[in-house]
Backbone as CSV, one residue per row, in Angstrom:
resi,resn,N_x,N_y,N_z,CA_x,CA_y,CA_z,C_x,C_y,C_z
1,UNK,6.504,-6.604,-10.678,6.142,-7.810,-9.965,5.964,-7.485,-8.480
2,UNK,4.904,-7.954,-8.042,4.432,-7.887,-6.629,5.465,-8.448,-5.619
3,UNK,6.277,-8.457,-4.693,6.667,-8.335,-3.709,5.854,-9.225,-2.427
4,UNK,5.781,-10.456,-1.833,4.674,-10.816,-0.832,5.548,-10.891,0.747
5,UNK,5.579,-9.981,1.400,5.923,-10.159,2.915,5.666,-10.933,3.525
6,UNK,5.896,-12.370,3.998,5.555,-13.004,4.814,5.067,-12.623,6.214
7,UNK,3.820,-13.406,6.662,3.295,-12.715,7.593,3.385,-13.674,8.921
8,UNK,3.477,-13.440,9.945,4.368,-14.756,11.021,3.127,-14.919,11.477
9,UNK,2.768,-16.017,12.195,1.806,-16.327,13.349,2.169,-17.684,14.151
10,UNK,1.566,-17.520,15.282,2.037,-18.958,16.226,0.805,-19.461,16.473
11,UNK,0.527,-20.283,16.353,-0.576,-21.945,15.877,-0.418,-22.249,17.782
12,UNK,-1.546,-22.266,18.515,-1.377,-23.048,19.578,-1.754,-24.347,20.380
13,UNK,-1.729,-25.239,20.679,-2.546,-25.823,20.471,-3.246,-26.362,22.085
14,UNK,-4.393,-27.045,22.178,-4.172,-27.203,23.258,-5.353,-28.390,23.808
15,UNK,-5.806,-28.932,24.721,-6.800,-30.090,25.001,-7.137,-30.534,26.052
16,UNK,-8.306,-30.819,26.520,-8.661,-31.220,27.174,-8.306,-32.697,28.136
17,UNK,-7.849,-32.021,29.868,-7.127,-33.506,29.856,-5.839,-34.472,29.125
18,UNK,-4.875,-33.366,28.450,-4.007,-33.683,27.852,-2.670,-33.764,28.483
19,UNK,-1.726,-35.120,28.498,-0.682,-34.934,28.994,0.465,-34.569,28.163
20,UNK,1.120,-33.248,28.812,2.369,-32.685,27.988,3.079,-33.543,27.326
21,UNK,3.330,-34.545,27.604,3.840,-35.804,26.546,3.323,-35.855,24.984
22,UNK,2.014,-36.060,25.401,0.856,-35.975,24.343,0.851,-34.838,23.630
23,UNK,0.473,-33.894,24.354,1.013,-32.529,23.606,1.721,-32.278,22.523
24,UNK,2.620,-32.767,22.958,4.532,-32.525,22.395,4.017,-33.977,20.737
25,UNK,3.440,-34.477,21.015,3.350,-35.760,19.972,2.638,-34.874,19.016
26,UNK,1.548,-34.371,19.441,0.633,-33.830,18.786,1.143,-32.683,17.981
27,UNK,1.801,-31.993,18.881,2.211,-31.023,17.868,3.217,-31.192,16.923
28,UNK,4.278,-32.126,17.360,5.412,-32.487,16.296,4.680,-32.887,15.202
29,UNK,3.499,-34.047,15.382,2.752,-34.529,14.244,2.208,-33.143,13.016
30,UNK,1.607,-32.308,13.576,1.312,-31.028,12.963,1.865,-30.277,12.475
31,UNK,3.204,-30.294,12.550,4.035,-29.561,12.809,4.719,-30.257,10.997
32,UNK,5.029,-31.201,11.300,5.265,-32.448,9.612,3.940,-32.020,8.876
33,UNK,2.853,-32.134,9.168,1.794,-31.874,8.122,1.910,-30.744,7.533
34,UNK,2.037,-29.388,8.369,2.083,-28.077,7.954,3.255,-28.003,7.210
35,UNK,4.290,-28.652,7.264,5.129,-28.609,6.401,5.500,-28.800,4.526
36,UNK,4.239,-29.907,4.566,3.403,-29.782,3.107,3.487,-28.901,2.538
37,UNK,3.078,-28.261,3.151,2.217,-26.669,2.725,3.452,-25.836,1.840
38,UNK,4.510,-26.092,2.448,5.601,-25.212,1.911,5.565,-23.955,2.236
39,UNK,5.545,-23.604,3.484,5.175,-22.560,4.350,6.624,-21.894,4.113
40,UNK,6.678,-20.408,4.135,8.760,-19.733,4.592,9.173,-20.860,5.254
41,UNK,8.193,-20.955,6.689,8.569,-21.684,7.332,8.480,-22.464,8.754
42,UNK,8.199,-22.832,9.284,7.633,-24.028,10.136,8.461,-24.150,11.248
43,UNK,8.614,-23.626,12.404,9.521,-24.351,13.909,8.657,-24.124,15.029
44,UNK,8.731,-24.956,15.569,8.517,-25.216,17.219,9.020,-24.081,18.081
45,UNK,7.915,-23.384,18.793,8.584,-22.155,19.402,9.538,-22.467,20.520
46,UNK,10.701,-21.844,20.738,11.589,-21.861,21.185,11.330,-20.938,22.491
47,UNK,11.154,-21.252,23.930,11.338,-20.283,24.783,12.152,-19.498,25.133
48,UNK,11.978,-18.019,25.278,12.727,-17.303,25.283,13.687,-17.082,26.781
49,UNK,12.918,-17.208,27.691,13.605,-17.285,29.002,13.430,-18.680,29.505
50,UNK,14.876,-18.954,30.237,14.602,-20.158,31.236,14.832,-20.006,32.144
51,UNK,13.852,-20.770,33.063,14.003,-20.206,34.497,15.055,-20.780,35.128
52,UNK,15.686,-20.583,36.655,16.655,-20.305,37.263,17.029,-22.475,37.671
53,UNK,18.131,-22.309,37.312,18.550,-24.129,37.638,18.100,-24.591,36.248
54,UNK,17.710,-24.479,35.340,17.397,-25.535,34.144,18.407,-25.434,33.554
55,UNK,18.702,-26.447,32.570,20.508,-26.864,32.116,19.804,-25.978,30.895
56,UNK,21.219,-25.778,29.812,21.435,-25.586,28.911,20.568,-26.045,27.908
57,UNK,20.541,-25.437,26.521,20.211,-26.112,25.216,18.974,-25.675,24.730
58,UNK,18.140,-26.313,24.102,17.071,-25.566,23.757,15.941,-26.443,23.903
59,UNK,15.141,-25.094,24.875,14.069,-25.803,25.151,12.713,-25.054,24.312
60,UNK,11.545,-26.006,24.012,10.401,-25.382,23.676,9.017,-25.150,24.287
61,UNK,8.136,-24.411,24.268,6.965,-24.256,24.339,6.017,-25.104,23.944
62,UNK,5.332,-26.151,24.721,4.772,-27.115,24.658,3.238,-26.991,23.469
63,UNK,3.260,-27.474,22.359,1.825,-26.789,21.469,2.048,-25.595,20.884
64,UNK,3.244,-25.336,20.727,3.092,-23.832,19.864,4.309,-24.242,18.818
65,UNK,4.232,-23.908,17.757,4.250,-23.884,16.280,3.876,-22.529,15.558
66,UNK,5.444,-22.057,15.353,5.493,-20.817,14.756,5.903,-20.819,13.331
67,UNK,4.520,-20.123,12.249,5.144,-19.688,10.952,5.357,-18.740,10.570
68,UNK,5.713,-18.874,9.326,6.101,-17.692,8.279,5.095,-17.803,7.030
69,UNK,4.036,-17.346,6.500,3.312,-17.507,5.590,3.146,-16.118,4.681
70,UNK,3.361,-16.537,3.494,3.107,-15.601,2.291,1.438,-15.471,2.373
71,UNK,0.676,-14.068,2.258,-0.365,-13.489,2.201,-1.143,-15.035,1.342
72,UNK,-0.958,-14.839,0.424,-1.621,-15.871,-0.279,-1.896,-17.261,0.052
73,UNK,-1.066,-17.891,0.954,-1.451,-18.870,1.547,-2.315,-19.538,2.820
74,UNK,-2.943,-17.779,3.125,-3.166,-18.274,4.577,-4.871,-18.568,4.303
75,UNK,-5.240,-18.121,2.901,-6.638,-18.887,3.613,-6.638,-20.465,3.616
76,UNK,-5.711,-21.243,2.489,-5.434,-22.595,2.601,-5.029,-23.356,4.292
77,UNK,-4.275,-22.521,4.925,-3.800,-22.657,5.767,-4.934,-22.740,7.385
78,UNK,-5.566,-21.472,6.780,-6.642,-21.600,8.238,-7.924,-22.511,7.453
79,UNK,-7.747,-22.983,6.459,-8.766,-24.282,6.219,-8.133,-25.529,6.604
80,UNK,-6.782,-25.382,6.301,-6.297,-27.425,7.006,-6.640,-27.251,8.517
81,UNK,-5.988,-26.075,9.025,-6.367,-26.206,11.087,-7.453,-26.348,11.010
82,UNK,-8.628,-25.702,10.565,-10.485,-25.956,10.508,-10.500,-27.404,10.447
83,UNK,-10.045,-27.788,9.473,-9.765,-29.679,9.324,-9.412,-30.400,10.036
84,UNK,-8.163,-30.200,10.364,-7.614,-30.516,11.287,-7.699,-30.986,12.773
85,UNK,-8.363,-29.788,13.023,-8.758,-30.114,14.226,-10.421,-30.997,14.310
86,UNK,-11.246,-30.316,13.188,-12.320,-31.336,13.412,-11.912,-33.028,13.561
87,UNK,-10.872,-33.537,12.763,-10.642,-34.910,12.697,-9.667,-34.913,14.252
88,UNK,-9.170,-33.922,15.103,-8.571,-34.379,16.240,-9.565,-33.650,17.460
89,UNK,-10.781,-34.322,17.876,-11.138,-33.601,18.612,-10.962,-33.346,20.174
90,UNK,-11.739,-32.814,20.701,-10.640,-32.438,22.125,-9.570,-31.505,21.887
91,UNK,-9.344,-30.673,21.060,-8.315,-29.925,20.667,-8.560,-28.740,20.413
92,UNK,-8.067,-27.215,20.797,-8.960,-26.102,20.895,-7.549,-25.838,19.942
93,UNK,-7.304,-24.945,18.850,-6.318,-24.280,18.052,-6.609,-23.028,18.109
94,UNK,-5.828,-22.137,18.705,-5.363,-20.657,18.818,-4.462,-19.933,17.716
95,UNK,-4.378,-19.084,16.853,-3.846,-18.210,16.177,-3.301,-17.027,16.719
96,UNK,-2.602,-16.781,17.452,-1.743,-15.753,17.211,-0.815,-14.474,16.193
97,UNK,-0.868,-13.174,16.706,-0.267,-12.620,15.492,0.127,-11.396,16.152
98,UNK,0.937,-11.072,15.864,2.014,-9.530,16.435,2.685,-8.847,15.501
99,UNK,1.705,-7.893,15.867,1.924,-6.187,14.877,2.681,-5.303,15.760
100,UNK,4.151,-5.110,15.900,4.570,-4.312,16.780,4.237,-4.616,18.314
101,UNK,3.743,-3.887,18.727,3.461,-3.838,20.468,2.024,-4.669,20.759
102,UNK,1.237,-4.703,19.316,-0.029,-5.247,19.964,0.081,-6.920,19.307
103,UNK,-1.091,-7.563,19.997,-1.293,-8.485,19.615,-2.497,-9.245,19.320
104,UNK,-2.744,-10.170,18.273,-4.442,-10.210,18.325,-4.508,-12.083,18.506
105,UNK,-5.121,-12.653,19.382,-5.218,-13.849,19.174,-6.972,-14.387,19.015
106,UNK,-7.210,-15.495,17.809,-8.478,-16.083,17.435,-7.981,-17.468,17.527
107,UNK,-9.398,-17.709,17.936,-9.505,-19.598,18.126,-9.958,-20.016,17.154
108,UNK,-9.643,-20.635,16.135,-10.153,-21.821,14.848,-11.410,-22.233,15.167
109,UNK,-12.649,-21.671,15.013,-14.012,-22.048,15.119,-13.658,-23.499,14.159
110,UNK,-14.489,-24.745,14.920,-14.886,-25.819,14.287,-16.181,-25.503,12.819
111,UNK,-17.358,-25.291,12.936,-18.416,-25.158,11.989,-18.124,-23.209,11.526
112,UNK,-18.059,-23.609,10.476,-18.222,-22.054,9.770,-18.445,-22.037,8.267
113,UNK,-19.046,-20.809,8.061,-19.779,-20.673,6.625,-18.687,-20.397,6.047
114,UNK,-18.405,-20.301,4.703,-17.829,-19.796,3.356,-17.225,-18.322,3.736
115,UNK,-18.487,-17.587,4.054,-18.438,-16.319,4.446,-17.795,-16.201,5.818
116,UNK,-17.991,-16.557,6.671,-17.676,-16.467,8.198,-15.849,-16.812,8.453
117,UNK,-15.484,-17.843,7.294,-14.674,-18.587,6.719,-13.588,-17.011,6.759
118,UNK,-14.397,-16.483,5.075,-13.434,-15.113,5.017,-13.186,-14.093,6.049
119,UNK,-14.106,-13.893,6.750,-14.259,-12.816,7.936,-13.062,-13.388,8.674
120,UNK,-12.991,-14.985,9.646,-12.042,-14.929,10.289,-10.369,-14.572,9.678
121,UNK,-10.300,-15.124,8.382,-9.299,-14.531,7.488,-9.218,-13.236,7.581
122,UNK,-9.866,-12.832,7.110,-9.574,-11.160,7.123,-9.535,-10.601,8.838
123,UNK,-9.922,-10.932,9.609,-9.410,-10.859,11.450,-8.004,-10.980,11.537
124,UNK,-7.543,-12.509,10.548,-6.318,-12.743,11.433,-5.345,-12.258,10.469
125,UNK,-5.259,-11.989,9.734,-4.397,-11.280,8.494,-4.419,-10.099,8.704
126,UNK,-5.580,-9.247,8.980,-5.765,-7.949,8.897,-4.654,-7.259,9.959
127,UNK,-4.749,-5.616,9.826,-3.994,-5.049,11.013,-4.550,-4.673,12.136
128,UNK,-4.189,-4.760,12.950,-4.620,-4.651,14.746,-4.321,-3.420,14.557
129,UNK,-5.944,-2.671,15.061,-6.110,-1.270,15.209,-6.694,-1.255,16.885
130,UNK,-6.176,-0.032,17.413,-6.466,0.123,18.905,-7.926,0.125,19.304
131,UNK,-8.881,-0.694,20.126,-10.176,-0.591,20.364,-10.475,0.931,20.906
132,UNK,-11.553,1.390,20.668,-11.660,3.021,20.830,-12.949,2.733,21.571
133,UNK,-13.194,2.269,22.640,-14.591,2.242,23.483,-14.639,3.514,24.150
């Protein structure tokens, strides 16, 4: 039996003219939807440093939404954000992903083919190899 590694990425989100209030709505809202999905797993990124005078407790990163997704789920997954965002517009969605030291980030094209569909899949799944110009 196959073995599936979950593969992490952070969802970003972001808009035009948007107040961090709004933000924070928006993404909690997304944040419950993606949860459907039955993802490993679903949290609100947590900042790692706080700067100097801010109290205690935990604070987050405004629009970012970090998962855990089994290989198999992610083309479902980069089809609801494709969705998603067409029905919220004004909203640019970023993908993130970290292989060790590097990192590769793609923006959720709104219009895309079937084919173009798989290509960005296979971008954001795939492994980050060093550009050799």
């Amino acid at each position: 039996m196959t073995e599936y590694v979950p593969m992490e990425f952070v969802v970003v989100l972001d808009g035009d003219d948007i107040s961090d209030r709004r933000l924070d709505e928006i993404t909690i809202h997304l944040k419950s939807e993606l949860e459907k999905f039955h993802l490993v797993s679903v949290d609100l990124v947590r900042e790692v440093e706080k700067p100097d005078g801010t109290m205690s407790g935990d604070a987050f990163t405004l629009g970012a939404i970090a998962l855990a997704v089994l290989p198999v789920t992610v083309p479902a997954l980069i089809e609801f954000l494709r969705d998603w965002k067409l029905r919220n517009s004004n909203r640019t969605i970023t993908i993130k992903r970290r292989i060790g030291e590097q990192e590769i980030e793609v923006t959720v094209p709104e219009d895309i083919s079937p084919s173009q569909l798989k290509d960005f899949i296979d971008t954001v799944t795939g492994t980050i190899t060093p550009c050799t110009d």
